[in-house]
C-alpha positions as CSV (number, residue, x, y, z in Angstrom):
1,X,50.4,15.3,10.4
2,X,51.9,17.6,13.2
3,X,50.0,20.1,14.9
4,X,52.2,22.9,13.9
5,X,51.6,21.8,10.1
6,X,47.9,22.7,10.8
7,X,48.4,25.4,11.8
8,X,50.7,26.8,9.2
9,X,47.9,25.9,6.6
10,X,45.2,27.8,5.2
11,X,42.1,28.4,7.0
12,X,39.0,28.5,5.0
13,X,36.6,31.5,6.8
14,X,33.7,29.2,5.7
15,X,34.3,25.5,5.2
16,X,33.6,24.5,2.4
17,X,34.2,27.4,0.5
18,X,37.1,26.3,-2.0
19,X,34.8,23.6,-3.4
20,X,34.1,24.9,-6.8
21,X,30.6,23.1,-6.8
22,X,30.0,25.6,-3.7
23,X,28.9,29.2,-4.1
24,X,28.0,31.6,-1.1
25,X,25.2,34.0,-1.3
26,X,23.4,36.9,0.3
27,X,20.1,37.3,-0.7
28,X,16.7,38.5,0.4
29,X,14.3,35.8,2.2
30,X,11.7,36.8,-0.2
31,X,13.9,34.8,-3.3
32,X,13.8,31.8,-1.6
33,X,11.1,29.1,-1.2
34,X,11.5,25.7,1.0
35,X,11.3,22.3,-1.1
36,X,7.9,20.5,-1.2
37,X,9.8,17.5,-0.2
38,X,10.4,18.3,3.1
39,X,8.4,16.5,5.4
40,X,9.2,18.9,8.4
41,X,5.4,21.3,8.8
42,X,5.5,22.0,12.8
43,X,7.3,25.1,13.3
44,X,7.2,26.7,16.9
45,X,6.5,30.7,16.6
46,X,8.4,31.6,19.6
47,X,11.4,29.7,18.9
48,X,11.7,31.1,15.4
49,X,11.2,34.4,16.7
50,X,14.2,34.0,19.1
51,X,16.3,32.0,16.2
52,X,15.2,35.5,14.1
53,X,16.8,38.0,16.6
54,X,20.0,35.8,17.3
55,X,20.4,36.0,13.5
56,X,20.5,39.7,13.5
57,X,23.9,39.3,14.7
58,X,24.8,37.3,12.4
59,X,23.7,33.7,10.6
60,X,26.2,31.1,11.7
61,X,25.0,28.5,8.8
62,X,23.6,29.0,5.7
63,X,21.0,27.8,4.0
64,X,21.6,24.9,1.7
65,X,19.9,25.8,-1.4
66,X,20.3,24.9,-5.2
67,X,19.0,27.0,-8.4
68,X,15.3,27.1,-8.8
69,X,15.7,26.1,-13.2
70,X,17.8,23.5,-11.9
71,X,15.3,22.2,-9.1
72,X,12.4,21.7,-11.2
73,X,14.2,20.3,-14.1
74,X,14.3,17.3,-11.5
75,X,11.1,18.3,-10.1
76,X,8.8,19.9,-12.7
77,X,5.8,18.7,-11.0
78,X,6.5,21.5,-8.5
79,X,6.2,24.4,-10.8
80,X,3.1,25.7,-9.5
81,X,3.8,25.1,-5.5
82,X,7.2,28.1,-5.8
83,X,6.2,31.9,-5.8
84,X,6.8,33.6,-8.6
85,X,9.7,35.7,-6.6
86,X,11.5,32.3,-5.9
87,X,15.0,32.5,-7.2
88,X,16.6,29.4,-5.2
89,X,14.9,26.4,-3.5
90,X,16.3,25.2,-0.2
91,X,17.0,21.0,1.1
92,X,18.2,22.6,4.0
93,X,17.9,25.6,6.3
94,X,13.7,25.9,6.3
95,X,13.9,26.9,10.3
96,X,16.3,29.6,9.7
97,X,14.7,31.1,6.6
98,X,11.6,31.4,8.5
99,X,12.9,32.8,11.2
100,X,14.4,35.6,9.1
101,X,11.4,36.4,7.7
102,X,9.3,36.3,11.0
103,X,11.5,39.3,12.5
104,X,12.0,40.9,9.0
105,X,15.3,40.4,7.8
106,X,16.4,41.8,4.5
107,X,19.4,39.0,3.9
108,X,19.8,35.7,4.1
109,X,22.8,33.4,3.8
110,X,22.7,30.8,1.6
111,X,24.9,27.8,0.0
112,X,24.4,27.0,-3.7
113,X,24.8,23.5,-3.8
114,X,24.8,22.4,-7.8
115,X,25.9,18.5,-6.7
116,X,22.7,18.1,-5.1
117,X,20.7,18.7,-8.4
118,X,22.5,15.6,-10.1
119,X,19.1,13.1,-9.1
120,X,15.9,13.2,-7.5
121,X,17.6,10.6,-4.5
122,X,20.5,12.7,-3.9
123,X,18.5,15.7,-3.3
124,X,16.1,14.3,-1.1
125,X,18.6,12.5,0.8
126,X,20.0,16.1,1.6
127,X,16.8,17.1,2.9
128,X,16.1,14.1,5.1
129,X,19.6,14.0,6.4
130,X,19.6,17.5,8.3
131,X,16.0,16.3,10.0
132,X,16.4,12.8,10.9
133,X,20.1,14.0,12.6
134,X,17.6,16.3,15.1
135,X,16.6,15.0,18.5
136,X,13.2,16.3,18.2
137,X,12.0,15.6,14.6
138,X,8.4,14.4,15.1
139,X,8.3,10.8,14.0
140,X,5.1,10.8,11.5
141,X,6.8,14.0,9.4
142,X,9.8,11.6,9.8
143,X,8.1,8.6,8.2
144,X,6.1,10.7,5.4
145,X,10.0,11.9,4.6
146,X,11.5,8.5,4.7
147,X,8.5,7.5,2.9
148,X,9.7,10.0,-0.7
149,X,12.4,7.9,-0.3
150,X,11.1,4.4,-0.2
151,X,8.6,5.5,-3.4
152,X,12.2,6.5,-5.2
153,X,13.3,3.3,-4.7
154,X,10.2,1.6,-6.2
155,X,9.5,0.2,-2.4
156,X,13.0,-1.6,-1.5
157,X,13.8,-0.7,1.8
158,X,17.3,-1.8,1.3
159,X,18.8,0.4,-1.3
160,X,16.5,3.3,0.1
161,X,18.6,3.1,3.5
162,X,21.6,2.6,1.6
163,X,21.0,6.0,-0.1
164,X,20.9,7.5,3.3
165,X,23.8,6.3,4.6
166,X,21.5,3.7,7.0
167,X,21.1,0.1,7.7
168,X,17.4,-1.4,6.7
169,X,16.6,-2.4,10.0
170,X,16.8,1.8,10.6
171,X,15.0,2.8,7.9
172,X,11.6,-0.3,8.4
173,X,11.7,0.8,12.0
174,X,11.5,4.9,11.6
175,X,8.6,4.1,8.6
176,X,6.9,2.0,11.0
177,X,4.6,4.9,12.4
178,X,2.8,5.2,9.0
179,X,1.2,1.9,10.1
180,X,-0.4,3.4,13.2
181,X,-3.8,3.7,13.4
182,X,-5.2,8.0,13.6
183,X,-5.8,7.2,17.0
184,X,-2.0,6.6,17.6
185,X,-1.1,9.1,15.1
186,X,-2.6,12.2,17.1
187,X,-0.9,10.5,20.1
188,X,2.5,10.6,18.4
189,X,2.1,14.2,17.5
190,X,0.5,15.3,20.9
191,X,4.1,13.7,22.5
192,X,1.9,11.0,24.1
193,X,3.6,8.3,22.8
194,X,7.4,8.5,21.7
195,X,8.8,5.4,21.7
196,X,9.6,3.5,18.9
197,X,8.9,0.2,20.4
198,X,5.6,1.0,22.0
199,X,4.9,2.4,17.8
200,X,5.8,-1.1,16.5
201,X,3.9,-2.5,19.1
202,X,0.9,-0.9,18.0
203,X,1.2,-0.7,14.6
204,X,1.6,-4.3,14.4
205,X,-1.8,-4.9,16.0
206,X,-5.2,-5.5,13.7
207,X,-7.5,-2.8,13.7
208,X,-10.9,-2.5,11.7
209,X,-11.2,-0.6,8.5
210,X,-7.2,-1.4,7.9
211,X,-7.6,0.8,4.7
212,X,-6.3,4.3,3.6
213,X,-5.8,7.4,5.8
214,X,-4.6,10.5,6.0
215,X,-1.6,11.0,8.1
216,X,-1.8,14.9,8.2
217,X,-3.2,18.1,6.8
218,X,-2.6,18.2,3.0
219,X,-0.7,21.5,3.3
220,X,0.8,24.1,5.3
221,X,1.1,28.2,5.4
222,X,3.8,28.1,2.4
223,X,0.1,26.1,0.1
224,X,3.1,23.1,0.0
225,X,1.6,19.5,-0.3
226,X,3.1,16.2,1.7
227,X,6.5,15.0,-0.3
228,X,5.7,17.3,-3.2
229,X,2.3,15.7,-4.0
230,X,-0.1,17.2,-6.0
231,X,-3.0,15.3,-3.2
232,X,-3.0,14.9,0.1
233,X,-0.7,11.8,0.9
234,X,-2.5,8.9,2.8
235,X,-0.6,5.9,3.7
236,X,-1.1,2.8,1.9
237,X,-2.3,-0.4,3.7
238,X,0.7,-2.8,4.8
């Protein structure tokens, strides 16, 4: 296909936005709630309150959200964790729909994705993909994500890569941290340690009292529970 061809077709002004399964909306931060299921809880205030003003001038992605009835038809044990004002529930876009709300925005850009409501793994997959693809995703959220996952998959690593789009020898290494003692764990999180093979290293090693732990607080300021639990998650013993 020839350059010229290209450029004598039709430009969509938001890709995406012939899909019929797509749908564009402008609504106020105050219908939308983030999933229980996403592992990400550290959010830096200054950053969002930068992210908030840039916005102001306009939101250059949207919000990947679907239909709240359609959302806890596949998650009814998460009734009680929306606000009442929630209209749409997001897999992807938390950062930006907090930052709106930080500075006060009265509109916020959202996709209405109705594919990703099909199963429980294909939704969580869409909230997984957009954090594991940052740089700077901290490595136990990471884990207690991937971990969703693995529990979907009744504990086979394989075919709970495979629904990410990743090879098993990814996905064992990036749940590895779950393994580390608390110790390590507040090492991780304080940026002390962030290599993966120094995290194998150590979590391969025997430590007394190998039993269950918690591998952060139980919720954050949106009263959201790790992975959509109704308790706080600890890992389980390996």
């Amino acid at each position: 296909m020839s350059l010229a061809s290209l450029a004598a077709g039709k430009v969509e002004a938001v890709p995406g936005a012939g899909r019929p399964d797509l749908i564009h909306v402008h609504v106020h931060p105050d219908t939308v709630a983030p999933t229980p299921l996403n592992p990400r809880r550290v959010f830096d205030e200054t950053e969002l309150t930068e992210l908030g003003e840039d916005m102001r001038n306009g939101q250059l992605q949207p919000c990947v959200t679907v239909n709240r009835t359609a959302y806890l038809k596949l998650f009814p044990e998460h009734e009680d964790q929306l606000p009442d004002t929630c209209r749409y529930v997001m897999a992807a876009g938390e950062r930006r729909w907090r930052a709106a709300r930080q500075v006060g925005l009265d509109s916020l850009d959202l996709m209405l994705r109705h594919d990703l409501t099909e199963t429980r793994v294909r939704f969580l997959a869409a909230v997984l993909s957009e954090n594991v693809q940052r740089a700077n995703f901290n490595p136990i959220e990471e884990a207690d994500g991937l971990r969703a996952m693995l529990e979907l998959h009744n504990g086979n690593q394989a075919t709970a890569a495979r629904a990410m789009g990743k090879s098993k020898a990814w996905f064992n290494q990036r749940i590895g941290p779950l393994r580390l003692s608390d110790e390590m764990v507040q090492l991780v999180l304080q940026g002390e340690l962030t290599a993966f093979r120094d995290m194998r290293r150590y979590a391969a090693l025997p430590r007394c009292g190998r039993g269950r732990r918690r591998v952060r607080p139980a919720s954050d300021d949106t009263g959201r529970t790790p992975c959509g639990s109704s308790a706080p998650y600890r890992a389980r013993a390996r």
